[in-house]
N, C-alpha and C positions, 0 to 999 in steps of 0.2 A: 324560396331559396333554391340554387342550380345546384344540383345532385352529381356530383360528376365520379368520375372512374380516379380512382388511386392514379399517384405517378407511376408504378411498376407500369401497368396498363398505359396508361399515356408514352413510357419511353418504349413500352413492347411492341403498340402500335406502328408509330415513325422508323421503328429499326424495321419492322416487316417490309413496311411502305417504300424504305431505301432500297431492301433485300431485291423486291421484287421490279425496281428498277434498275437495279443491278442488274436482275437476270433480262432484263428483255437487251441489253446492251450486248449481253455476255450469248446471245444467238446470233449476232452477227457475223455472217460465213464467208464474208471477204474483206473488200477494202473500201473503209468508209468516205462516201465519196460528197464533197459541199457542192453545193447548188442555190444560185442565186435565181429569183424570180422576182421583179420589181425590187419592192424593200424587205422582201422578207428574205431569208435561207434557210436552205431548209437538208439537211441531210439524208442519204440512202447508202444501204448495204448495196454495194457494186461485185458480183460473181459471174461467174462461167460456168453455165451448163451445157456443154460441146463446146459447138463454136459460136453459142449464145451468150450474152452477156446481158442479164438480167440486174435489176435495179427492185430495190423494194426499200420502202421507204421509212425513216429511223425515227423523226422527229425534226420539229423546227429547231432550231441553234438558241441554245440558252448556253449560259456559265455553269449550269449541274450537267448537260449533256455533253459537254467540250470536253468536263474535267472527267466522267465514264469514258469518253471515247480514248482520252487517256490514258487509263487503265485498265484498255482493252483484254491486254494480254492477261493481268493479273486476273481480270475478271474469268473470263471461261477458263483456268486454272481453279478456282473455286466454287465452279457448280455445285459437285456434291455435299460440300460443307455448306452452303446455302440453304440448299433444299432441308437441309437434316436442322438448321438452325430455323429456317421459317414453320419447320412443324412444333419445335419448343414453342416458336412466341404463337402459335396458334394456339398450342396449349395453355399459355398462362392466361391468354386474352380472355377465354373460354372459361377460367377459373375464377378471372377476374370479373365473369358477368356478362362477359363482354355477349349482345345478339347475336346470333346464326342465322342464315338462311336453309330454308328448306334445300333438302339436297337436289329437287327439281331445279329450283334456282339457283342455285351454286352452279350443276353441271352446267346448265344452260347457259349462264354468264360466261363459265368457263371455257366452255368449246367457240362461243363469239370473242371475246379476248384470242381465242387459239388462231382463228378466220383473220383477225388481225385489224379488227371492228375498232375498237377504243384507240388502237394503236392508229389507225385513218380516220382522226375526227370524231367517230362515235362517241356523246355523250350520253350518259344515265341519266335522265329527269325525271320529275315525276317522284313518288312516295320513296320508293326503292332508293333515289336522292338523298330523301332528306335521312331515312334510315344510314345512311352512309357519314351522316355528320356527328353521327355516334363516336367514332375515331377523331375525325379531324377537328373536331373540339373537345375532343375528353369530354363527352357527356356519357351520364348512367341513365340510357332511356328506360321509363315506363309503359312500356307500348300498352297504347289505347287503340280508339277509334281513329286516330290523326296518322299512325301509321299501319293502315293496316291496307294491304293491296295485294292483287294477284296478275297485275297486271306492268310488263316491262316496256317501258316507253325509250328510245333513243333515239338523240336527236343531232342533227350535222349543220355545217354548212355546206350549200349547194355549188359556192365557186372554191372552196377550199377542198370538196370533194372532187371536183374536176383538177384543180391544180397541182394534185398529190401526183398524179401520174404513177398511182400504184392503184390493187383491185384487191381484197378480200381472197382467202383460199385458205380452202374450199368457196365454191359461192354460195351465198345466206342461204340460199332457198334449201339447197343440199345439207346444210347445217338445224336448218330448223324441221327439215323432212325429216331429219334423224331423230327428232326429241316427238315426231307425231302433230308437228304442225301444219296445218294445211291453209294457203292462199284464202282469204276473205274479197271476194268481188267487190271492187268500187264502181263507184257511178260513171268515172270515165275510163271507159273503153278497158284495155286489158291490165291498166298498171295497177300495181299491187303494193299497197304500204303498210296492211296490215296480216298478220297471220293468228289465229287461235287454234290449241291442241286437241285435237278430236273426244280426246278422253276426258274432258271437261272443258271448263270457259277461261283459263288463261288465256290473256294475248300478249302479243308480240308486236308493237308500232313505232312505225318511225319518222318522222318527223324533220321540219327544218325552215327556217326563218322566212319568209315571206316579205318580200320588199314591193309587193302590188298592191292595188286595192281588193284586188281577190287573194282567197285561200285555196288555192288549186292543190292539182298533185305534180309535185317538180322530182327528175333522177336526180341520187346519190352516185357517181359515178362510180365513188372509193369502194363503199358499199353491195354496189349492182343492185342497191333494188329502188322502188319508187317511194317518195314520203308527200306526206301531207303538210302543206303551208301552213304557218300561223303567223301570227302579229304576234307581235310583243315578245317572240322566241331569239330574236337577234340577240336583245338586251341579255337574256339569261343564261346564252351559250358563251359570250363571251369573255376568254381568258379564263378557261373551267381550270380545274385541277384534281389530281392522280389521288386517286382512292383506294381503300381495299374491300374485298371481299373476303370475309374470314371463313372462307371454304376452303377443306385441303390444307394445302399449304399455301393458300393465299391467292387470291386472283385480281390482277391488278385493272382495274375499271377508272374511267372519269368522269366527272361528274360537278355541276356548277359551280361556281362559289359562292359559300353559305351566304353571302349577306346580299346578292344579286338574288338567290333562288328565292330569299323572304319577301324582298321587293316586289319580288314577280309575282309572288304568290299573292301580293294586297292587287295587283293590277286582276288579275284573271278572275278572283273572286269576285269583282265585279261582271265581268265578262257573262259567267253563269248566270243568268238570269230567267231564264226555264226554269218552274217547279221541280220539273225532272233531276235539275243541276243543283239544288238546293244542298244534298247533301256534298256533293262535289264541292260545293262552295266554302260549306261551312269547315270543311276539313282546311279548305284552302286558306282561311282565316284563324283557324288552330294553328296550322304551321308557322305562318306568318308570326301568330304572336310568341310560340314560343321560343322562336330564331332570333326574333329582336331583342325581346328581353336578355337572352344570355350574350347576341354580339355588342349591345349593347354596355356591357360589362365590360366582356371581353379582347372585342375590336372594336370601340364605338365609332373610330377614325373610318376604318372601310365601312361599316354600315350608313354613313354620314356621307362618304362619296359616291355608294350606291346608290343610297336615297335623291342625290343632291342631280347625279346623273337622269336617273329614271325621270324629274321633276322640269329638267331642263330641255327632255325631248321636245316638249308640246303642250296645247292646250289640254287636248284628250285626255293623256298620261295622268295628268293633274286631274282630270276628272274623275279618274278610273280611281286613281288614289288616295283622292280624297272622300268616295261613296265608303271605300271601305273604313278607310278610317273614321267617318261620322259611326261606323258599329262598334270600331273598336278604341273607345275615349283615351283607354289606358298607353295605347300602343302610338295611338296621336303623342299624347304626354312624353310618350319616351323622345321620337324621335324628334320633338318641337325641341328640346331638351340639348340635345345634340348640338 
């Protein structure tokens, strides 16, 4: 049976979740300016610093970000009343049960949200992810072994970070020097994808889809800093969405879509096949099974086209997802089901 958070909790969440996209709208310090590149558009705050005229960049064009730029004016008229409303729904969410991060991780998410990280493509993968789907599914997690991490992964695209023609600020490195973390040497040459904290073995990696036959290290332009390639990271990053952090009064992060991130999770558990990875592995197959099981209830429709997508890449894909599902009979069951 899925354990979930009361409605209070469920509608405290989504009013934070709007709050807080509210306010990233409600910092726009001139005039918003659309921009077309191919098929996409994509909008930026347009200002004057002297006789500079700077661009920073707001979001791609949807029908929720048309109808905020709307109500631009009314929005930064109700800053104060925001803030003081998103500390109540912290409070009840918190009442309600709701998980916390450590305040290491809170700050630290918070000051890369500040940099302007998530707001340029940066997504959250990885455990901290699925921790995140506490909210966006109304679940009442029992944290075990399946979420337990100290480690923040995010992850971009490499031509959507060039094409923003916007840069992080502060940059990363100055952001993560400030919380005591220091550059990790890679094998090639000077770039650098990962960071851990000197005072202990948190890291800090980033990541981003791989379209070769290799896994090299490619730049984030958006970002400044370098990430490490993978496979099968296209499928998981794409068309994420806006999350919270129940730090504060809230910090607004993005992060997969639950029934993309399950999928992915049956592929990679395959991937792991080093003794070493074992344990990686086996988390990776917790996850998996208990996202399907509740999207399965709950959106069986997108876990069906999740699935239906990942299946129709390739041979490979199919093999990768079908190892893991010969371990997990039940989880076959469901989605054969579908």
């Amino acid at each position: 049976m899925i354990d979930r958070h009361s409605t209070t909790a469920h509608a405290a969440y989504h009013d934070l979740l709007r709050s807080l996209q509210d306010e990233q709208i409600s910092n726009i310090r001139g005039n918003p300016t659309r921009v077309v590149r191919g098929t996409k558009i994509y909008w930026y705050d347009s200002f004057r610093i002297g006789s500079d005229v700077r661009k920073t960049y707001i979001g791609e064009e949807t029908p929720m970000l048309l109808e905020r730029l709307e109500r631009l004016k009314v929005l930064r008229q109700e800053t104060d009343e925001r803030r003081t409303h998103r500390n109540r729904l912290v409070r009840i969410l918190r009442a309600e049960g709701f998980q916390n991060v450590d305040a290491a991780t809170g700050s630290l998410l918070s000051a890369l949200g500040g940099a302007g990280v998530f707001r340029l493509g940066g997504t959250v993968v990885g455990t901290h992810a699925f921790r995140l789907y506490e909210g966006t599914l109304g679940l009442r997690y029992r944290f075990d072994d399946m979420a337990q991490t100290g480690d923040i992964d995010i992850a971009s695209f490499e031509q959507l970070s060039l094409a923003l023609d916007d840069i992080v600020n502060p940059p990363l490195p100055d952001v993560l020097d400030g919380f005591s973390f220091a550059p990790v040497p890679s094998l090639d040459g000077n770039k650098v994808w990962r960071w851990r904290q000197t005072r202990n073995d948190l890291m800090v990696e980033f990541l981003t889809p791989s379209f070769q036959e290799e896994e090299g290290i490619r730049p984030l332009a958006a970002l400044g800093v370098d990430a490490q390639s993978l496979h099968h990271l296209n499928y998981l990053i794409a068309a994420p969405i806006k999350a919270v952090v129940t730090y504060r009064s809230g910090v607004l992060v993005q992060i997969p879509r639950p029934e993309r991130f399950a999928i992915h999770k049956l592929i990679v558990a395959d991937r792991r096949r080093n003794s070493a990875d074992a344990l990686k592995s086996e988390k990776d197959r917790l996850q998996a099974k208990f996202l399907i099981s509740v999207l399965a209830e709950d959106r069986p429709d997108d876990l069906l086209d999740a699935y239906t997508d990942a299946r129709d890449v390739g041979p490979q894909w199919c093999q990768r997802l079908d190892a893991t599902l010969e371990r997990l009979p039940s989880v076959r069951a469901i989605l054969q089901s579908l």
